[in-house]
C-alpha positions as CSV (number, residue, x, y, z in Angstrom):
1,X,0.0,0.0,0.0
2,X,1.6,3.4,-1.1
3,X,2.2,6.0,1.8
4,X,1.4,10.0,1.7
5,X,5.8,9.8,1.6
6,X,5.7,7.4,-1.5
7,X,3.4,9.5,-3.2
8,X,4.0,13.0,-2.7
9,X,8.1,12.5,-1.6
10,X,7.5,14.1,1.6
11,X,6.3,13.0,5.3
12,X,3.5,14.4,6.9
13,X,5.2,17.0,9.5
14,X,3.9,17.4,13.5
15,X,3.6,21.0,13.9
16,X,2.6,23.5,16.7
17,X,1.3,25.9,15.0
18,X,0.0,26.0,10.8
19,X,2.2,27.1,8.2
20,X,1.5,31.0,7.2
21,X,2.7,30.6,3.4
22,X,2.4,29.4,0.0
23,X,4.6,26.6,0.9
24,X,2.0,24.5,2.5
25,X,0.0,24.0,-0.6
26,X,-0.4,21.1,-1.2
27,X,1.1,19.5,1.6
28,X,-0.5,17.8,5.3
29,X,0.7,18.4,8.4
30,X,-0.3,17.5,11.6
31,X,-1.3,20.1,14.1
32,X,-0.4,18.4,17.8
33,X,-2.4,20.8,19.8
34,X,-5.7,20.6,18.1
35,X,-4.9,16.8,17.6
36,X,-5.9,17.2,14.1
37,X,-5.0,16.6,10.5
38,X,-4.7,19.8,7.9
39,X,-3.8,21.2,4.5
40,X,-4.7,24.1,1.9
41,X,-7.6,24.1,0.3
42,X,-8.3,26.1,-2.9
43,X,-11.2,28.6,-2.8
44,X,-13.2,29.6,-5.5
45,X,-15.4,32.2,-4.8
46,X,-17.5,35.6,-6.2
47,X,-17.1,38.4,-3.9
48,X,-19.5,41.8,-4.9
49,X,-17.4,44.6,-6.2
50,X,-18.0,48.1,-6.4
51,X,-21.0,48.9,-8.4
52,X,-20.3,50.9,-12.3
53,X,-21.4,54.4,-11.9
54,X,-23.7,54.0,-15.3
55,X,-25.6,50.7,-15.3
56,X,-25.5,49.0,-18.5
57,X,-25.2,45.4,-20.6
58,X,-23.5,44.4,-23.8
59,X,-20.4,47.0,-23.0
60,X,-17.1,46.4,-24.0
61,X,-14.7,45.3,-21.3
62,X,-10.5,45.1,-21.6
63,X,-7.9,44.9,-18.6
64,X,-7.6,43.0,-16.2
65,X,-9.5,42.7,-12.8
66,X,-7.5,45.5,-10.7
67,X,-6.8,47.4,-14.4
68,X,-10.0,47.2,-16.9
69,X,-11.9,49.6,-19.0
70,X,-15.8,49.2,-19.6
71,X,-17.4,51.0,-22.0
72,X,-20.5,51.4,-24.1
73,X,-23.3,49.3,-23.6
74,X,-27.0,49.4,-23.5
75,X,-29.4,51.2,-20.6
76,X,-31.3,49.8,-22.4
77,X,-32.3,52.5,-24.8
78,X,-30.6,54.9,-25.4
79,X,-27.3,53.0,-25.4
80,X,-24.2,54.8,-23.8
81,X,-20.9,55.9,-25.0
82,X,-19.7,56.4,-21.4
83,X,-16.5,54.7,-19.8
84,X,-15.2,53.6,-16.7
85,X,-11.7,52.2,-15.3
86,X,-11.5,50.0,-12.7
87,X,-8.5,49.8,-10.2
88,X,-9.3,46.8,-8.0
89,X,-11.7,48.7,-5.4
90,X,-13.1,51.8,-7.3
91,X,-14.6,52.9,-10.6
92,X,-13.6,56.1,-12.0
93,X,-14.7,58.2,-15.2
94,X,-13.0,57.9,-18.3
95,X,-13.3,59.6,-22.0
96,X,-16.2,58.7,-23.5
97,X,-16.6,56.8,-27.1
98,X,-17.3,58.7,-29.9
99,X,-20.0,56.7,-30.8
100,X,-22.5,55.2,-28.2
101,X,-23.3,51.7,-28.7
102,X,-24.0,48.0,-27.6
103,X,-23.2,44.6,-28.0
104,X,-19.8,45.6,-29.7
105,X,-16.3,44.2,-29.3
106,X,-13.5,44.4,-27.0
107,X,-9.9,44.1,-27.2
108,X,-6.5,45.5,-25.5
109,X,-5.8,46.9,-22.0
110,X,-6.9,49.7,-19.5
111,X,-4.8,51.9,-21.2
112,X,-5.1,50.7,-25.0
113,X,-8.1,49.1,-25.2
114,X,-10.0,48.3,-28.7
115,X,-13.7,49.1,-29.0
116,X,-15.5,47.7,-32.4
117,X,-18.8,46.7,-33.9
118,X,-21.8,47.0,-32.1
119,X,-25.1,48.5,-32.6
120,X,-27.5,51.9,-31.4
121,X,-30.7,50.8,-32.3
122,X,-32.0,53.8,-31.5
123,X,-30.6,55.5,-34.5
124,X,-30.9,55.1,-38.1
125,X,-27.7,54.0,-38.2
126,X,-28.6,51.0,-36.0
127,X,-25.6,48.0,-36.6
128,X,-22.3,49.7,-36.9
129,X,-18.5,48.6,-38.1
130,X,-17.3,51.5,-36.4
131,X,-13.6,51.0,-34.7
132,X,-12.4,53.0,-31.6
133,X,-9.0,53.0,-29.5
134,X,-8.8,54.1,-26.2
135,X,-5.5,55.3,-24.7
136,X,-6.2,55.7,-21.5
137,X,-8.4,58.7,-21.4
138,X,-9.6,59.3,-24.5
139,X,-11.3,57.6,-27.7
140,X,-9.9,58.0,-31.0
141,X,-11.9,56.7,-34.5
142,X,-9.8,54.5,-36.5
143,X,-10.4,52.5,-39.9
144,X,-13.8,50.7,-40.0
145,X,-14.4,47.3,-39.8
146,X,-15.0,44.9,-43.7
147,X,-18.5,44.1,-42.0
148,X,-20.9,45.9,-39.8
149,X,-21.7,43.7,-37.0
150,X,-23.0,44.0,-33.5
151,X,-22.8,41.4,-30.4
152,X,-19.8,40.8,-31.8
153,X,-16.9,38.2,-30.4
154,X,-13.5,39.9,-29.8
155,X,-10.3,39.4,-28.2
156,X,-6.5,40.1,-28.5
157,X,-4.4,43.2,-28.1
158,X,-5.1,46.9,-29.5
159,X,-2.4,46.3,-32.3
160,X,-3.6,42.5,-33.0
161,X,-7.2,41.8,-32.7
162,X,-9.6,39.5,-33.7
163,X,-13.5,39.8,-34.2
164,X,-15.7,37.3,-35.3
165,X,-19.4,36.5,-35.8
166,X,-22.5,38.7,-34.5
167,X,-25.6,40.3,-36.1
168,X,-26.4,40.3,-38.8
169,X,-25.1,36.4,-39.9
170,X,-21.4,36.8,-40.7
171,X,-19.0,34.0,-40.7
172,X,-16.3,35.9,-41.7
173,X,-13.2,36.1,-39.4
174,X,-11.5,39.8,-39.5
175,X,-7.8,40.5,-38.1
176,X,-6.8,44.0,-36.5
177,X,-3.2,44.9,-36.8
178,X,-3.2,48.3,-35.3
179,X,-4.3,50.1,-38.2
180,X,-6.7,48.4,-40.5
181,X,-9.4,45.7,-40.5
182,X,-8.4,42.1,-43.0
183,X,-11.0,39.5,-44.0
184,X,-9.0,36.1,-43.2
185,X,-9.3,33.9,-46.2
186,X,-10.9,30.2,-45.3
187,X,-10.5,28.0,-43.6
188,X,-11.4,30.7,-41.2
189,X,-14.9,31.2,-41.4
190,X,-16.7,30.1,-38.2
191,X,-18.8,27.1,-38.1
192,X,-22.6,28.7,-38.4
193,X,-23.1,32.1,-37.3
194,X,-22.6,32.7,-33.8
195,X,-23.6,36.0,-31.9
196,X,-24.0,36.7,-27.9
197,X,-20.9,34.8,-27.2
198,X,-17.7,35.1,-24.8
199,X,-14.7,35.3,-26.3
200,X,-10.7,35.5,-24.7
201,X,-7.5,35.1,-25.3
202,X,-4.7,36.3,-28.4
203,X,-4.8,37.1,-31.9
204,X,-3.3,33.6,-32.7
205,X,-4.5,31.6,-29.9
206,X,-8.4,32.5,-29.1
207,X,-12.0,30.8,-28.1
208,X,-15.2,31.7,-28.0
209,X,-17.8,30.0,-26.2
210,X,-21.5,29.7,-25.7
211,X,-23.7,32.3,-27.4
212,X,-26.8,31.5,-30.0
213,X,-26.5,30.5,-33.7
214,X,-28.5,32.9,-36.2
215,X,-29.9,30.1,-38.3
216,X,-31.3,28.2,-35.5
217,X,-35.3,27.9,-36.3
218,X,-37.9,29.1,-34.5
219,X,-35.7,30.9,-32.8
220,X,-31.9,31.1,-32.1
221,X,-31.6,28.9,-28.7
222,X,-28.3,28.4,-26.3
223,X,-25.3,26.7,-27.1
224,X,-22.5,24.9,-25.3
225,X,-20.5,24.8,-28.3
226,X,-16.5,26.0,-27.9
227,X,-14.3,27.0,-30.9
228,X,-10.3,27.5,-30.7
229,X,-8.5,29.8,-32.8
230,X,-5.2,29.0,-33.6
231,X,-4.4,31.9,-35.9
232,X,-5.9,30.5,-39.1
233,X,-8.7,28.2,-38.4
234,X,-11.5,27.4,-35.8
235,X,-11.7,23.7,-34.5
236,X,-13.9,22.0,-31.8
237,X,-12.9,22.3,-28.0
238,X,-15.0,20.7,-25.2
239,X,-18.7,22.1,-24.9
240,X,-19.8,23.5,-21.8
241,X,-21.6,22.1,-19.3
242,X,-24.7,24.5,-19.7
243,X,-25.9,25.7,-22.7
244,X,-26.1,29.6,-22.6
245,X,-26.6,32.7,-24.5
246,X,-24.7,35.9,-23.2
247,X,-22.2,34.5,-20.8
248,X,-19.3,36.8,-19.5
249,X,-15.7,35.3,-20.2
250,X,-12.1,35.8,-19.3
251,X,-8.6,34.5,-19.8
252,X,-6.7,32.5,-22.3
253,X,-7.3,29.9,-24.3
254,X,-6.1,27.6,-21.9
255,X,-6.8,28.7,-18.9
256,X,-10.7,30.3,-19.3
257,X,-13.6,31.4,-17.3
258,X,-17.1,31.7,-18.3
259,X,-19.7,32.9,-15.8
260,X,-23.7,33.8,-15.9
261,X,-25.8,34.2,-19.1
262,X,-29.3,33.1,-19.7
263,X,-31.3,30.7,-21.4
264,X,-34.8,33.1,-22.4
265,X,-36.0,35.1,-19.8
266,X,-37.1,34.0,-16.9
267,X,-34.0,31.4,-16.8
268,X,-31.0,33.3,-16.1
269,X,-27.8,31.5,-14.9
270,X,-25.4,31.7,-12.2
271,X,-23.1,29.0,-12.6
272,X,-19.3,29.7,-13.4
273,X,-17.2,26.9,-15.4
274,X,-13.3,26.9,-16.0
275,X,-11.8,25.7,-19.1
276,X,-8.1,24.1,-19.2
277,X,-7.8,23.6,-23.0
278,X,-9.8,20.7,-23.6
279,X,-13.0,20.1,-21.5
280,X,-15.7,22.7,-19.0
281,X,-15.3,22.7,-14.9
282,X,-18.1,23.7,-13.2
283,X,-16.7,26.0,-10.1
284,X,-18.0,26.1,-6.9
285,X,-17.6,30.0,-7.1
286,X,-21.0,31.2,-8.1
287,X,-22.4,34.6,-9.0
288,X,-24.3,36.1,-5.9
289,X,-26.8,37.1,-8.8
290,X,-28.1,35.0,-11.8
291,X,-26.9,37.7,-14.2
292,X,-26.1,37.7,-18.2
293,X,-24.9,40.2,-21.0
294,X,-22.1,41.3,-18.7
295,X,-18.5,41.6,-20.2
296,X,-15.5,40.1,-18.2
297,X,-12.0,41.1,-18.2
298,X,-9.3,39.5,-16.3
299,X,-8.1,35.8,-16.5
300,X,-9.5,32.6,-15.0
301,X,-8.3,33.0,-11.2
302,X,-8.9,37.0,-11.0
303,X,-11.5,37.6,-12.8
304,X,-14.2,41.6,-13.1
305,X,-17.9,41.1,-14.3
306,X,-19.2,44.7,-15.0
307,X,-22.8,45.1,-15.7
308,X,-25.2,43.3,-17.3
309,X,-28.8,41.9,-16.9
310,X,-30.8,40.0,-14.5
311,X,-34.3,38.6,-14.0
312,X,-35.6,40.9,-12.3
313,X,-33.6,44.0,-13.6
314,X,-33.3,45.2,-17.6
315,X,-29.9,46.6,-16.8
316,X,-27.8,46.2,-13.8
317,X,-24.7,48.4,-12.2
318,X,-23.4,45.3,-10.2
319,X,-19.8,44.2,-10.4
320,X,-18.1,41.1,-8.8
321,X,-14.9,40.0,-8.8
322,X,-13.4,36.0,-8.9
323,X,-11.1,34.7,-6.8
324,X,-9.5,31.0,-7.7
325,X,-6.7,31.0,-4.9
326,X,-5.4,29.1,-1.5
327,X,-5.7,32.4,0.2
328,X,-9.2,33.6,2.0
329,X,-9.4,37.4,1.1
330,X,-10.9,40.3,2.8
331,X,-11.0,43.5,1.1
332,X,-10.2,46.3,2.2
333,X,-13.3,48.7,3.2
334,X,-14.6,51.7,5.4
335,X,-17.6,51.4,7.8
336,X,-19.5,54.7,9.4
337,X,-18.5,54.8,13.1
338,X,-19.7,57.1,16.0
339,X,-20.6,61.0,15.1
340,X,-18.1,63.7,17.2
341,X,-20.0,66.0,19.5
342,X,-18.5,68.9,18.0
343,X,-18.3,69.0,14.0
344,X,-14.9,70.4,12.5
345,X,-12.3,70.5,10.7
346,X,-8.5,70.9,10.5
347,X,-8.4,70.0,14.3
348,X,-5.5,67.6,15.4
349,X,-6.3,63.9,15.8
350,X,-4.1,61.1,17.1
351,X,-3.9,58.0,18.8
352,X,-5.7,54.3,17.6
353,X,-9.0,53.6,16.1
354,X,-10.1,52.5,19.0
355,X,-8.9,54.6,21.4
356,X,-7.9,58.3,19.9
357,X,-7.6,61.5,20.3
358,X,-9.8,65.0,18.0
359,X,-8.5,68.0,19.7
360,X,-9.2,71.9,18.5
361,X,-10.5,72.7,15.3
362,X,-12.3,75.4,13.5
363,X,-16.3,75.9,12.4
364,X,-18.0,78.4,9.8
365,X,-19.6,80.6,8.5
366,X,-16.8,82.7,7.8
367,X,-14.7,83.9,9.8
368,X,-14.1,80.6,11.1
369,X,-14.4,80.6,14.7
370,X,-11.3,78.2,16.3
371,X,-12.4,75.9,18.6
372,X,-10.9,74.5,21.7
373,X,-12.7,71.5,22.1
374,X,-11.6,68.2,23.2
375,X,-12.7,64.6,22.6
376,X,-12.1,60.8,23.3
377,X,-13.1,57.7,20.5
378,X,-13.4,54.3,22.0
379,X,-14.4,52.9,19.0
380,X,-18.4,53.3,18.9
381,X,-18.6,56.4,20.0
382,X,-16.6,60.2,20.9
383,X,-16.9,61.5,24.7
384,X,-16.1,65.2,25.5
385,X,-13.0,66.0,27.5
386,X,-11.3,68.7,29.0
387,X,-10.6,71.8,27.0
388,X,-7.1,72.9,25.0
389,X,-6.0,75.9,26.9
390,X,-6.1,78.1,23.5
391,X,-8.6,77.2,21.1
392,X,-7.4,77.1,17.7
393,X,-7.5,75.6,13.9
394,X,-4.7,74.2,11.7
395,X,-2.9,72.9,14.4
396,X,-0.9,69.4,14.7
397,X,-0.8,66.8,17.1
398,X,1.0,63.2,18.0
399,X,0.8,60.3,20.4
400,X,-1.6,58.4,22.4
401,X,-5.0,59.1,23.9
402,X,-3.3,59.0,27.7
403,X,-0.4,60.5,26.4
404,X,-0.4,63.5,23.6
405,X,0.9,66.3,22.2
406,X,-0.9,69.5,20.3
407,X,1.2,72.2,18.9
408,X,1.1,75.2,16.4
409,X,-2.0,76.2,14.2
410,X,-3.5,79.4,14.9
411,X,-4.2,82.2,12.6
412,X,-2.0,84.3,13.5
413,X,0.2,81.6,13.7
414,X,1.1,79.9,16.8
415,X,3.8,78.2,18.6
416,X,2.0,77.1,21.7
417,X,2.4,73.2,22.9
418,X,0.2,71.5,25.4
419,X,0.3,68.1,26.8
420,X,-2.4,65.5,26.8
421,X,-2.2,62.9,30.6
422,X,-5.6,61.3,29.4
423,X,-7.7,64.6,31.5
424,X,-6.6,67.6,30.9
425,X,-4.3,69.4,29.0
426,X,-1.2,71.3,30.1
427,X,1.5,73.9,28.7
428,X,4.7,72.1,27.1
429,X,7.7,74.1,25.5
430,X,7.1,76.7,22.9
431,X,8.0,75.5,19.0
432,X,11.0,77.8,17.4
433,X,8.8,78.8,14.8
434,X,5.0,79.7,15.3
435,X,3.2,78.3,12.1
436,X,0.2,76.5,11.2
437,X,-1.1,73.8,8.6
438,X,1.9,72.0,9.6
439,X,2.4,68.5,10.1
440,X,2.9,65.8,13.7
441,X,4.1,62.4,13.8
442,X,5.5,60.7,17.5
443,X,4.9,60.2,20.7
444,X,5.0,62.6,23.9
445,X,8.5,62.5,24.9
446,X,9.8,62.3,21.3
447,X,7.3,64.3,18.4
448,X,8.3,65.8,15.6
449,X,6.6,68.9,14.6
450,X,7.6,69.5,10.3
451,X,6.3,72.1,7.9
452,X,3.7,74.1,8.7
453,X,2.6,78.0,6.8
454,X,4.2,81.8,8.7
455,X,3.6,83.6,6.6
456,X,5.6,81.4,3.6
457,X,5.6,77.7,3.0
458,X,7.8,76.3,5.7
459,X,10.6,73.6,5.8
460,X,11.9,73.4,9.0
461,X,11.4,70.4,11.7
462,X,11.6,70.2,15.2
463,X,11.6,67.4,17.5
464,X,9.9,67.2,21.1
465,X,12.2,65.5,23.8
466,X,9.0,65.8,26.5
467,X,10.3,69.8,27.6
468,X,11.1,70.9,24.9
469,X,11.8,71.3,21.0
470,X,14.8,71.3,19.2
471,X,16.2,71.7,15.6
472,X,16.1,68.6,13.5
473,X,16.5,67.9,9.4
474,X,14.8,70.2,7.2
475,X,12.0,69.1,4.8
476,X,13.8,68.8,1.0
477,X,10.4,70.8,-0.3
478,X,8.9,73.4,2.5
479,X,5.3,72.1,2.2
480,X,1.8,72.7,4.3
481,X,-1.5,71.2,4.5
482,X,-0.1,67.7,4.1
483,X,-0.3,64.5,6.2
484,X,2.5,62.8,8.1
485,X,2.9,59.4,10.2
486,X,5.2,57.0,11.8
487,X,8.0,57.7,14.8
488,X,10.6,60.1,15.0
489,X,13.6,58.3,13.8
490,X,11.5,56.5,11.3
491,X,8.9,59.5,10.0
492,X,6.7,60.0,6.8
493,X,5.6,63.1,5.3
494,X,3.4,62.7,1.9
495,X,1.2,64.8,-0.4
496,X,0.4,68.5,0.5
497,X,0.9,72.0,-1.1
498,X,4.2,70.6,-2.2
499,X,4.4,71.6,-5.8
500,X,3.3,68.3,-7.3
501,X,0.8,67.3,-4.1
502,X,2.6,63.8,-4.9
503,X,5.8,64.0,-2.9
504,X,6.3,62.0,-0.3
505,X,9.4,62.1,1.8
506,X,11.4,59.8,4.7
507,X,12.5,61.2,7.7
508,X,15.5,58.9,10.0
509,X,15.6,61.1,12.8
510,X,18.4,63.3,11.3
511,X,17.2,64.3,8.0
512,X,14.6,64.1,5.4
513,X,15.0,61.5,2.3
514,X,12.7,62.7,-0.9
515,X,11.7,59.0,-1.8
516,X,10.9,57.8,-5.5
517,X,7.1,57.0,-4.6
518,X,4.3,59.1,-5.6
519,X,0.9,59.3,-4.8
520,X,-1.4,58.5,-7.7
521,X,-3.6,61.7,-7.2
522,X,-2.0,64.7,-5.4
523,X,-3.7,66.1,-3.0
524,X,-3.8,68.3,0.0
525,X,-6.0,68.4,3.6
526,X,-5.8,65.1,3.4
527,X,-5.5,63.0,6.7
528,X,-4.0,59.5,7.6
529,X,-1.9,57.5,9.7
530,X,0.4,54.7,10.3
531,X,4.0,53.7,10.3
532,X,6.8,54.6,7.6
533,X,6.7,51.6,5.9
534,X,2.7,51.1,6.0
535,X,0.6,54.0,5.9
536,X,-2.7,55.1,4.7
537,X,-3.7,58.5,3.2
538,X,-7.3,59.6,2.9
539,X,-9.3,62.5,1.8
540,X,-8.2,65.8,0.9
541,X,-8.2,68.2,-2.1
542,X,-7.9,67.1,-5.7
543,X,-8.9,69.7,-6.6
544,X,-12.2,69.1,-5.0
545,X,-13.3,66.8,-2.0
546,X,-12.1,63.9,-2.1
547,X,-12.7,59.8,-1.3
548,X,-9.7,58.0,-2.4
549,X,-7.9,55.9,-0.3
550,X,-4.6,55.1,-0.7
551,X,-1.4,52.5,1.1
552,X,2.2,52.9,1.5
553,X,3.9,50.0,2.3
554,X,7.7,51.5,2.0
555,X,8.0,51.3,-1.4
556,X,4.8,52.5,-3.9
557,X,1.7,54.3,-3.1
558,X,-1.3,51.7,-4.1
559,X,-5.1,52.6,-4.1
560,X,-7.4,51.0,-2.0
561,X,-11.1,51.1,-1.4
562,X,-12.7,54.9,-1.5
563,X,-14.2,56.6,2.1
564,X,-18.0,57.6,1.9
565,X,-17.9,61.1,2.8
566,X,-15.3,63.7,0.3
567,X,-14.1,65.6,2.2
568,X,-10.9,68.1,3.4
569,X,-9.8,69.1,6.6
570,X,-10.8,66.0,8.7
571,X,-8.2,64.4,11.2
572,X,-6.8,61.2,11.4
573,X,-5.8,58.0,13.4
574,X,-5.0,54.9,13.5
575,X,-2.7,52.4,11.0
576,X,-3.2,51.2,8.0
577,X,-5.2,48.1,9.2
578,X,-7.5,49.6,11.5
579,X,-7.6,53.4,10.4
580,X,-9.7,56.6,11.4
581,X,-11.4,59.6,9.7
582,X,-13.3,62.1,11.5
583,X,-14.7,65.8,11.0
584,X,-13.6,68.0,8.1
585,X,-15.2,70.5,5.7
586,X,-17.8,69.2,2.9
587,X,-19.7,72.6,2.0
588,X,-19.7,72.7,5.7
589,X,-18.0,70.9,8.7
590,X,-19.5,67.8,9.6
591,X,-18.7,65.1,12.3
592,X,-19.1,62.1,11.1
593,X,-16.9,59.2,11.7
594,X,-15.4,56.4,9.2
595,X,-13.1,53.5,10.3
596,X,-10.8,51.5,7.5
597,X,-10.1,48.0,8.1
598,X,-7.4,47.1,5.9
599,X,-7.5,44.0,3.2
600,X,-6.3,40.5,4.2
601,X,-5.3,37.7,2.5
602,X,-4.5,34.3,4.7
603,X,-3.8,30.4,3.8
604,X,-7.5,28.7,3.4
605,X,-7.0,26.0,5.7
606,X,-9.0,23.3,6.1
607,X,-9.0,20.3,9.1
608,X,-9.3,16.7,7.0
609,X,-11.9,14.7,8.6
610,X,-10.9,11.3,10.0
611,X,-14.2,9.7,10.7
């Protein structure tokens, strides 16, 4: 009889604790203090996304799940020319296509992305064989297509594309090379006339899958039928395991994924297959939603639907995403927490999510009245406290709830520090320089005060020894309004009215480093918190209010999922797992709360059963 060693080469190890990395796929252990058998188990699984600004079916889709483009599409009537670009958490606007349109095409990336064929119904125009490349904010009309078509299949690059079949009945296969449309020359004709199909994969190594044929009598009905394109030719591949019309697809040609689709109203389907090259795995990832006429972008283990249509709903905004992995994953996401007594902005905040710190602030109508008001969070809700000796606005602050620090802000500026014992507040050492809008990072007995506005844009930092302040490195660019984090030998300082509003800058305890990583949107009266290798930044100017999210983890700026409330002004706390957002200016100050739990992704593992 053949052991676990004889078959997999390796024993099966005792361990105290489970194994926190790829490594164990694969592999069972023994855990001795549960007394019980494990190992990794794959997950396959459909997660709800956020939902497209315009709802719409039949649009174009290209990218891939944390990069894609969607555009066009039907609402149903009129059809749309708008676009969107996904970034793994949020949708923003793009350019929209010159022509609006359904059922067309799709081809290419987020940032070169191919739009072709479709149909507007509502016009006279009605079927089209217009082409469309996106660059990454804008649509530009290229070279028409040999033959109008609409629910056409698509797939490939921006430079090498193919379409083929659609409405009205055309078996002709056309290739894209970046410039003009070429009729290929049989044996390249597709089998029948397909049309409402999925479609993946490269100019010389395609499939299409499901979808209707247009001869079919009474009336076109749902196939399972799979064609592979090798470049010249369509053959067989394995059928599906249910017959559908309008299915969403992603992937390769190898490696596939085709989800939803329908039947006829009222039979809509939620079932997701996988495809290895030669026969249809039904997944036990299923779509929260029997939806179909959504467009997929992505590949076969991280997959976007966008859109589509469901039983009960013409035209839907709803976007998942797929997940084949041996990880369980938690996105990232904010949740409204308590309301602060006093609404505010550009107070100083500090401390934990569950335990910090909103101090000072200032309310309109204008001239804003400084406030002096103090406040605890415990993580449902905000309690007053003791007042700041001076009320005032644009000020900083570092620390912990039972230990902080508030210094500068004022207008005129101020260089006023009081202490924080977890009551009451008490007069520290002066800063060197009054200012405001400046920037705190620290604790009591070692905070660093950098920046700030007196008058002119200030570089200059200081750093609190628990009396007293001292001279320490200057900022590379004097900046104001911006956000900082961390400790004092091991300080960040990012965004703000910096000239680019995308700097972000290291500080070591000696001097400030100007580090190669950018924000993706600059901003300013932002807010966030954390450490100097993992930080989160959040709200702020860009120009206007603003939602975004985004993480530093020491290296790039990513973005992650978007706060409700835009907003400016509001203070911070926290890290970048269990963050805080409170106050700030809308078209007025407000006090709500939001708290960030930040994304996880952890080994799925599973306890065998022995009985």
């Amino acid at each position: 009889m053949s052991t676990y060693k004889n078959l997999i080469g390796k024993d099966v190890n005792f361990l105290t604790t489970d194994p926190d990395n790829d490594a164990a796929e694969g592999q069972i252990w023994y855990n001795s203090p549960s007394g019980a058998f494990k190992n990794v188990a794959g997950a396959s699984s459909w997660a709800s996304a956020e939902d497209l600004s315009t709802a719409r079916r039949e649009s174009g889709a290209a990218g891939t799940q944390t990069a894609s483009v969607v555009f066009g599409g039907g609402l149903p009537n009129p059809d749309t020319a708008a676009t969107e670009e996904y970034n793994g958490f949020n949708y923003s606007t793009g350019g929209n296509m010159t022509t609006a349109r359904e059922g067309l095409g799709a081809a290419g990336t987020q940032t070169a992305a191919l739009g072709f064929g479709g149909a507007n119904y509502s016009t006279p125009e009605g079927t089209s064989d217009k082409c469309e490349e996106y660059d990454g904010s804008s649509w530009t009309a290229q070279n028409t297509m040999n033959n109008e078509r609409s629910y056409v299949a698509g797939f490939g690059l921006q430079t090498a594309a193919i379409a083929v079949g659609g409405n009205p009945g055309s078996t002709t296969t056309e290739s894209y090379d970046g410039t003009n449309w070429t009729n290929l020359s049989a044996p390249s004709n597709v089998p029948g006339i397909l049309f409402t199909n999925a479609s993946c994969g490269t100019q010389t190594a395609g499939i299409i899958f499901g979808g209707a044929y247009l001869n079919d009598t009474p009336a076109p009905g749902p196939q399972a039928v799979t064609l592979e394109w090798d470049g010249s030719s369509w053959t067989s591949g394995g059928n599906l395991n249910q017959a559908r019309r309008r299915p969403g697809g992603a992937g390769t040609q190898t490696a596939a994924i085709g989800f939803g689709g329908y039947a006829g109203p009222p039979q809509f389907f939620n079932v997701t297959e996988i495809y290895d090259g030669s026969s249809w795995t039904t997944s036990s990832g299923t779509l929260a939603t029997a939806t179909s006429s959504m467009h997929g972008s992505g590949t076969a283990d991280a997959t976007l639907s966008s859109g589509g249509s469901t039983s009960t709903a013409a035209v839907v905004a709803t976007s998942y995403e797929f997940n084949n992995t041996i990880n369980a994953i938690t996105q990232a996401a904010w949740a409204n927490g308590g309301n602060l007594n006093t609404a505010r902005q550009y107070m100083a905040g500090f401390g934990t999510q569950n335990a910090a710190l909103a101090a000072g602030g200032s309310v309109i109508p204008y001239p804003a009245t400084s406030k002096n008001e103090t406040e605890e969070y415990d993580g449902s809700s905000w309690s007053e406290q003791n007042n700041l000796g001076t009320a005032r606005r644009y000020l900083a602050g570092c620390g912990t709830q039972t230990a902080g620090l508030a210094f500068g802000g004022g207008t005129p500026y101020s260089n006023l520090t009081e202490e924080y014992d977890g009551s009451s507040w008490t007069a520290g050492g002066a800063l060197s320089t009054a200012r405001s809008s400046l920037a705190g990072f620290g604790i009591q007995t070692a905070g660093v005060a950098t920046g700030g506005y007196s008058g002119t844009a200030e570089n200059s930092t200081e750093e609190y020894g628990g009396t007293s302040w001292t001279s320490g490195g200057n900022l590379n660019t004097a900046n104001y309004q911006f956000a900082a984090a961390g400790i004092l030998t091991a300080g960040l300082a990012w965004a703000g009215q910096n000239p680019s509003k995308q700097q972000t800058e290291a500080y070591d305890g000696t001097s400030w480093t100007t580090v190669p990583a950018t924000l993706n949107t600059g901003t300013f009266s932002q807010t966030g918190g954390g450490t100097q290798t993992a930080a989160f930044s959040v709200f702020g100017r860009s120009p206007g209010n603003a939602v975004q999210t985004e993480l530093y983890n020491g290296t790039s700026w990513t973005i992650s999922a978007n706060a409700a409330t835009a907003r400016r002004g509001a203070g911070g706390a926290g890290t970048q797992a269990a963050g805080l957002g409170f106050g700030g200016f809308t078209t007025t100050q407000v006090n709500s709360t939001e708290e960030f739990t930040g994304g996880t992704s952890a080994l799925n593992i599973k306890t065998i059963s022995t009985s």
